[in-house]
C-alpha positions in Angstrom: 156.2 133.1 5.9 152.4 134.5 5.6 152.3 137.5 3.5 151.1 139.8 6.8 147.5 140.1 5.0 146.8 136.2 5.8 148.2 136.3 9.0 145.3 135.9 11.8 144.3 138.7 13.7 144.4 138.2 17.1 142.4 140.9 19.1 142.0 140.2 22.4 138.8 141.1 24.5 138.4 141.3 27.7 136.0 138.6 29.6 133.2 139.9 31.8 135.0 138.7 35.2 132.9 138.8 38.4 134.3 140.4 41.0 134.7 137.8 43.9 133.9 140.2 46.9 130.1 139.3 47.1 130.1 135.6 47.2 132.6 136.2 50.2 129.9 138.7 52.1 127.3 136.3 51.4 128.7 133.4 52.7 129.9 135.2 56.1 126.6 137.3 56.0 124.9 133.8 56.5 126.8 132.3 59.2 125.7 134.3 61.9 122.6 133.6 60.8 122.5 130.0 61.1 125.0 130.5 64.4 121.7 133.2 65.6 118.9 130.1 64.6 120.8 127.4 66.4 121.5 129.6 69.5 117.7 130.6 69.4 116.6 126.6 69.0 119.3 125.7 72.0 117.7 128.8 74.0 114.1 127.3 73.5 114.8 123.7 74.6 116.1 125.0 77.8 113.3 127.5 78.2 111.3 124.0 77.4 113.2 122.1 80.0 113.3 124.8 82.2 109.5 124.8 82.7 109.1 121.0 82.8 111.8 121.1 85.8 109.6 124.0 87.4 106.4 122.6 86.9 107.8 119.2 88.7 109.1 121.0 91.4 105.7 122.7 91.9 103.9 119.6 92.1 106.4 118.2 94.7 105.9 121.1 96.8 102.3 120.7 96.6 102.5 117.1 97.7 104.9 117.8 100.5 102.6 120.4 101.8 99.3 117.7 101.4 101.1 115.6 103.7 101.7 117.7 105.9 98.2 119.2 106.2 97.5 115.9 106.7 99.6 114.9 109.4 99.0 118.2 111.2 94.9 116.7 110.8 95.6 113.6 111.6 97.3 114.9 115.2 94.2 117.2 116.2 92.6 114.1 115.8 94.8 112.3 118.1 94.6 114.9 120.4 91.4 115.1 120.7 90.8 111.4 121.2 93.4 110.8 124.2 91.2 114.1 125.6 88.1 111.9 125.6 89.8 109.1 126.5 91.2 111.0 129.9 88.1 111.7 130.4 86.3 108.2 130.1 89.0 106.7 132.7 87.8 109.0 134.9 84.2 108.5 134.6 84.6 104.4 134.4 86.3 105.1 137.7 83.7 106.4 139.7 81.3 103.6 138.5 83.7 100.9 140.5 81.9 99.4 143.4 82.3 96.6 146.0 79.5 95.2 145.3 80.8 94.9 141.2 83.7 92.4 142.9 81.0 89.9 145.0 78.9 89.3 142.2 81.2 88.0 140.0 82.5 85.9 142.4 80.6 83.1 141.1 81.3 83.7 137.9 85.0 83.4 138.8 85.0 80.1 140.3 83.1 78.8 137.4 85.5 79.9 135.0 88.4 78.7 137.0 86.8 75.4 137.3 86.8 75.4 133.3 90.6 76.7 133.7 91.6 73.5 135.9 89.8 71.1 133.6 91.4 72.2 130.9 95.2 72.6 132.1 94.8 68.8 132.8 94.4 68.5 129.0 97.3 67.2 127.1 96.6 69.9 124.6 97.8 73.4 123.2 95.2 75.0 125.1 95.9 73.2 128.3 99.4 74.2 128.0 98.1 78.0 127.4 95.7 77.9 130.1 99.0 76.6 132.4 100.9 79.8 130.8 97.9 82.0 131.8 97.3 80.4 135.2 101.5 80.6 136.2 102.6 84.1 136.5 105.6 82.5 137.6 106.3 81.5 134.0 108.4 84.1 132.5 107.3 82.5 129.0 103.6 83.5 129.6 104.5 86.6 127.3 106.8 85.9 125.2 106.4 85.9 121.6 105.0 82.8 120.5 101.7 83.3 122.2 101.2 87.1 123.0 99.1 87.4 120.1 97.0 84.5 121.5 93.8 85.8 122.8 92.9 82.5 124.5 90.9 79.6 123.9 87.6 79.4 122.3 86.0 77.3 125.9 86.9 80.6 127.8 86.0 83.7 125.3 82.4 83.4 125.9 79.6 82.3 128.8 76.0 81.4 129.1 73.8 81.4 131.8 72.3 78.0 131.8 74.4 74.7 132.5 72.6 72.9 130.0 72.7 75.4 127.0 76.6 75.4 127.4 77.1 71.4 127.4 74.7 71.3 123.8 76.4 74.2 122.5 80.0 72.4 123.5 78.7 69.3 121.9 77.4 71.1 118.6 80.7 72.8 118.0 83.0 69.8 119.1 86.0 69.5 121.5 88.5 70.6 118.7 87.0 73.4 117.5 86.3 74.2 121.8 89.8 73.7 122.5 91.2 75.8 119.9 93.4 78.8 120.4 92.3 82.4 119.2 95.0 84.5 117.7 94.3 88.1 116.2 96.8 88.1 113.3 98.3 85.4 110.9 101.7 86.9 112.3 100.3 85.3 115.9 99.6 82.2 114.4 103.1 82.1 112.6 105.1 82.3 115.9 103.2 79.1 117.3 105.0 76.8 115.2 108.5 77.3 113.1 109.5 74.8 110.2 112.7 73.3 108.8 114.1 73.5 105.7 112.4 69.9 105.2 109.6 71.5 106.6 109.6 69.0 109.9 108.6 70.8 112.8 111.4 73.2 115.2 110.3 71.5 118.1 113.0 73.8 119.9 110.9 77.4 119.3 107.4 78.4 119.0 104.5 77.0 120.9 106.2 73.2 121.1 109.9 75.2 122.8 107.6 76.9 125.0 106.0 73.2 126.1 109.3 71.7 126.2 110.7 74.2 128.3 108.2 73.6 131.2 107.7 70.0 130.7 104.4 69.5 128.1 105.3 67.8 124.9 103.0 68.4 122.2 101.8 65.7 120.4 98.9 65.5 117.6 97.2 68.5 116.0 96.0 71.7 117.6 93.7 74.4 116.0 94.3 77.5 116.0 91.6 80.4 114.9 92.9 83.7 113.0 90.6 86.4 113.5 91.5 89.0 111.5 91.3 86.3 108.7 87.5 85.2 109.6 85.0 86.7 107.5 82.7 88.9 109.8 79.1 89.5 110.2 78.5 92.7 108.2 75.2 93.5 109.2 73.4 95.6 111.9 73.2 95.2 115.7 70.4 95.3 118.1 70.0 99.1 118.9 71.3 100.4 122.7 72.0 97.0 123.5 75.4 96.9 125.8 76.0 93.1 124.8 76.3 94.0 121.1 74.0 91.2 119.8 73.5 90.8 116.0 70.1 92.2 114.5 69.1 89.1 112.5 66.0 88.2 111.2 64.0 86.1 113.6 62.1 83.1 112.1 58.8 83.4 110.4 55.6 81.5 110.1 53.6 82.1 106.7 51.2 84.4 109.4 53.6 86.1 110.5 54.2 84.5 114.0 57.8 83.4 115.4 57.7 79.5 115.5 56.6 78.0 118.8 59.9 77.4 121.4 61.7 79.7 119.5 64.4 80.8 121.9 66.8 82.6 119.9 70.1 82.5 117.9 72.7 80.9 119.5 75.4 83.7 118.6 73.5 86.0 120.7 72.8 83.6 123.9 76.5 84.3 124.5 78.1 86.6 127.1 80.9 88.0 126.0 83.4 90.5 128.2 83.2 94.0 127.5 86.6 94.0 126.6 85.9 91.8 123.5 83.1 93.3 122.3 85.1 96.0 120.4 88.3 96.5 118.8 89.4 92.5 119.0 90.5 92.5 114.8 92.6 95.2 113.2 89.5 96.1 111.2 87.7 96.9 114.7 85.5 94.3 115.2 84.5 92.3 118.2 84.3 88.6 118.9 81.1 87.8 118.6 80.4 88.8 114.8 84.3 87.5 114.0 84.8 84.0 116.1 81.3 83.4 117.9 79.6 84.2 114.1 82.2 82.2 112.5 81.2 78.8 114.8 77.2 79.3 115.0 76.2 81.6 112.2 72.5 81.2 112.5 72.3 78.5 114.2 69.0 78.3 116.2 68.0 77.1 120.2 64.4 75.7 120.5 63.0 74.2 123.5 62.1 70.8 122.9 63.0 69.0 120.0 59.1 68.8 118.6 59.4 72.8 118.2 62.5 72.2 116.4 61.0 69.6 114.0 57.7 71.9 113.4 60.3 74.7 112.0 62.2 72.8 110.1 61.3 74.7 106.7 63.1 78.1 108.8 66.0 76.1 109.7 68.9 77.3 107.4 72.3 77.1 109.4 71.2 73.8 112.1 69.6 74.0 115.1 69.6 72.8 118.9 67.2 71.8 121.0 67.1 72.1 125.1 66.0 68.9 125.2 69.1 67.9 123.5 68.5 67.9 119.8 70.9 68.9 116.9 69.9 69.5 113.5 73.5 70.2 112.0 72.3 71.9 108.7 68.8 71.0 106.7 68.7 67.0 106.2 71.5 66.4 108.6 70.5 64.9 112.2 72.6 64.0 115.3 70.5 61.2 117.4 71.4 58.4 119.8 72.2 60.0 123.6 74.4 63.3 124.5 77.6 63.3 125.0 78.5 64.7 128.3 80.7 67.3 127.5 83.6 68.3 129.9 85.2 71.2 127.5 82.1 74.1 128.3 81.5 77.3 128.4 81.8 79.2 131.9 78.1 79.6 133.7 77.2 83.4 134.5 75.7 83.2 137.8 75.1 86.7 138.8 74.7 89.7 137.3 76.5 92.8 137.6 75.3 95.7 139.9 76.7 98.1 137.6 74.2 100.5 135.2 74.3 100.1 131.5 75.7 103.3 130.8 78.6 101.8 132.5 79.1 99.3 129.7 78.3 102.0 127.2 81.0 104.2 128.6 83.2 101.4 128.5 82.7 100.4 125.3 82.7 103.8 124.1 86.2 103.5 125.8 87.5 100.6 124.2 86.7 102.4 120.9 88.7 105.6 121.1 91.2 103.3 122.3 91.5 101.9 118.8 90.8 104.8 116.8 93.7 106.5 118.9 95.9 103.4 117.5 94.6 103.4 114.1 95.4 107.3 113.9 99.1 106.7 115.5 99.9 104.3 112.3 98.3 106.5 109.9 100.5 109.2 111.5 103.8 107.2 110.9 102.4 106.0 107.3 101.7 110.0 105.9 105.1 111.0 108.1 106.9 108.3 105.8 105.0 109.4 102.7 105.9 112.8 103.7 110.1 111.9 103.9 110.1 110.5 100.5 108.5 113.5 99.0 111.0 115.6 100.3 113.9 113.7 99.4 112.1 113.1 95.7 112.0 117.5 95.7 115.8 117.7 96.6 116.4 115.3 94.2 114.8 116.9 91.7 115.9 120.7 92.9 119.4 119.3 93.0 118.8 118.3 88.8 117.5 121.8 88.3 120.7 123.5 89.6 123.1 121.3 87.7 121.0 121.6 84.1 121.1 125.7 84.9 124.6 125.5 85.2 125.4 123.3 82.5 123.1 125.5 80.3 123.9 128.8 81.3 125.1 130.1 77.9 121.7 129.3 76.5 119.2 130.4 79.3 117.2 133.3 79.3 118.1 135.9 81.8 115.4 135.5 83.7 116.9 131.5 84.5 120.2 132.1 84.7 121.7 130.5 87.9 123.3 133.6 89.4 119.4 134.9 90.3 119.0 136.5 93.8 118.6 134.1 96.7 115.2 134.8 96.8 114.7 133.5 93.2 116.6 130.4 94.6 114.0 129.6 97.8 111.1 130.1 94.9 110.5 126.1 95.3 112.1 125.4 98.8 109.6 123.1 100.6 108.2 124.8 103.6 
């Protein structure tokens, strides 16, 4: 054993211990912390959200109520017009006269002679003319050819024999014989295809022909007005007819060229009842189809005047005397045919005032602006639908995200707000 000097001392000493109590508070000091900065970031988003779900709502409200300030426009409009309309029928009506009846009698039997000439063609338009002559043929308006206007022979007239067999002759027996529809929809229902695109001689224009015993055979043409590019300039000032203001020919002094009757687009008649409102786009026939065949295609009177203005001559040119000069260095000679396909002759003229035709016309018009305002109606009443189902919608996402993030919202967005606070972005 160790003598008890060399033994070791052992003296024990106590180690500075810390005391585990503040590590503890600290740690559970910063949990609501952290529990106090997510809850403030989750309270934030849907404050975010919140805003971006008002702010769409406002803008739908706003567009629901554009529409309908714009509907509610659009029907003062309408009212207006079928006012002035009521009023037009009644003056139109105490222009009629007897005497408005006999002098067009001539006119008549010149355009039924045209009528009976062309039925006897074995053509579209003789079968449309037969459609338009029968009344008896239940077919006459169905829908192959109620878009059909007619046929290009009987759209317009002139009043000179010889003037209507050059102009016939110029623009050829097809292009005379060819029907007039407004739309390409029109033009659609006139023929119907297979699936190897052979013809359904069973529907369309060809059933129709079947069904009262005219087979189609050959080609037909048919004009699309709506599709024909119109004349987009001015027109002659107060004139009832509507003729186009173009630029008469010119001599380096100044002077029209001798003979110089006019522009064939403008020598035509035209009903009243085309002169407006024939195209979609409120046009009239003759700066769509009658612009579309002559442009500005000029009538001298003897084929020497013709040939001395030949540097004027841009689009062709007819002479009375039976030229044709179908467009600069291009010459039609030997003899004229003798045209049976014609315009109708005007042989008398009405008794009735020009303010009659300008009442009319003025007619005609409001007529089409009343139809143009009944499908902008039913467009903004459509546009108007979808933004109110779009604000439901959107109203109906609003209420659910409320809900779902009630714990987080603000008070001032919490769901349970008054009914008042609920109707805040109601569409009126």
């Amino acid at each position: 054993m160790y003598p008890p000097h060399d033994r070791m001392s052992i003296q024990t000493k106590g180690l500075p211990v810390q005391n585990p109590m503040p590590i503890r508070s600290l740690c559970t000091a910063a949990a609501p912390k952290v529990e106090m900065e997510r809850a403030l970031s989750q309270e934030e988003a849907v404050v975010s959200s919140t805003k971006n779900y008002q702010d769409d709502l406002q803008n739908l409200g706003l567009r629901i109520k554009q529409h309908e300030d714009h509907i509610k426009s659009l029907r003062t409009q309408k009212n207006i017009i079928e006012d002035s309309i009521l009023d037009l029928k009644v003056t139109i009506g105490k222009y009629h006269t007897s005497t408005e009846s006999e002098t067009k009698k001539e006119d008549t039997r010149s355009e039924e002679e045209i009528f009976e000439h062309l039925v006897e063609e074995k053509s579209a338009a003789g079968l449309i003319c037969q459609l338009k002559a029968r009344h008896d043929i239940p077919v006459s308006h169905s829908p192959p050819v109620k878009d059909v206007l007619g046929i290009v022979a009987t759209l317009g007239y002139l009043d000179d024999e010889n003037l209507s067999r050059l102009l016939a002759e110029f623009v050829g027996k097809e292009a005379m014989l060819a029907l007039v529809c407004k739309t390409f929809d029109g033009i659609k229902a006139l023929e119907l295809y297979d699936k190897e695109g052979a013809i359904n001689r069973s529907s369309g224009l060809h059933g129709i022909g079947s069904s009262v015993g005219r087979t189609l055979e050959g080609r037909f043409r048919v004009i699309c007005l709506n599709d024909l590019r119109p004349y987009d300039g001015e027109f002659i000032a107060d004139d009832p007819q509507r003729r186009l203001d173009l630029l008469k020919p010119k001599l380096p002094g100044g002077d029209i060229p001798r003979g110089f009757v006019g522009y064939a687009v403008n020598l035509v008649h035209i009903d009243n009842q085309n002169l407006f409102c024939v195209t979609t786009s409120g046009h009239g026939l003759r700066e769509t189809l009658f612009y579309y065949l002559f442009s500005h295609l000029q009538v001298y009177r003897t084929r020497e005047d013709m040939q001395q203005a030949l540097p004027f001559i841009n689009d062709g040119a007819v002479s009375l005397d039976g030229g044709i000069i179908r467009s600069p260095g291009v010459f039609d000679l030997g003899n004229r045919e003798d045209a049976q396909v014609k315009f109708p002759r005007i042989s008398g003229k009405s008794s009735l005032p020009e303010s009659y035709y300008e009442v009319e016309s003025s007619l005609k018009s409001k007529k089409w602006n009343q139809e143009r305002l009944v499908d902008e109606i039913r467009r903004e009443q459509s546009f108007l639908d979808q933004a109110k189902f779009n604000f439901e919608i959107k109203k109906k996402e609003f209420v659910r995200f409320l809900a779902q993030s009630s714990q987080y919202a603000p008070a001032q967005y919490a769901p349970a707000q008054s009914p008042a606070g609920r109707e805040r972005f109601a569409p009126r």
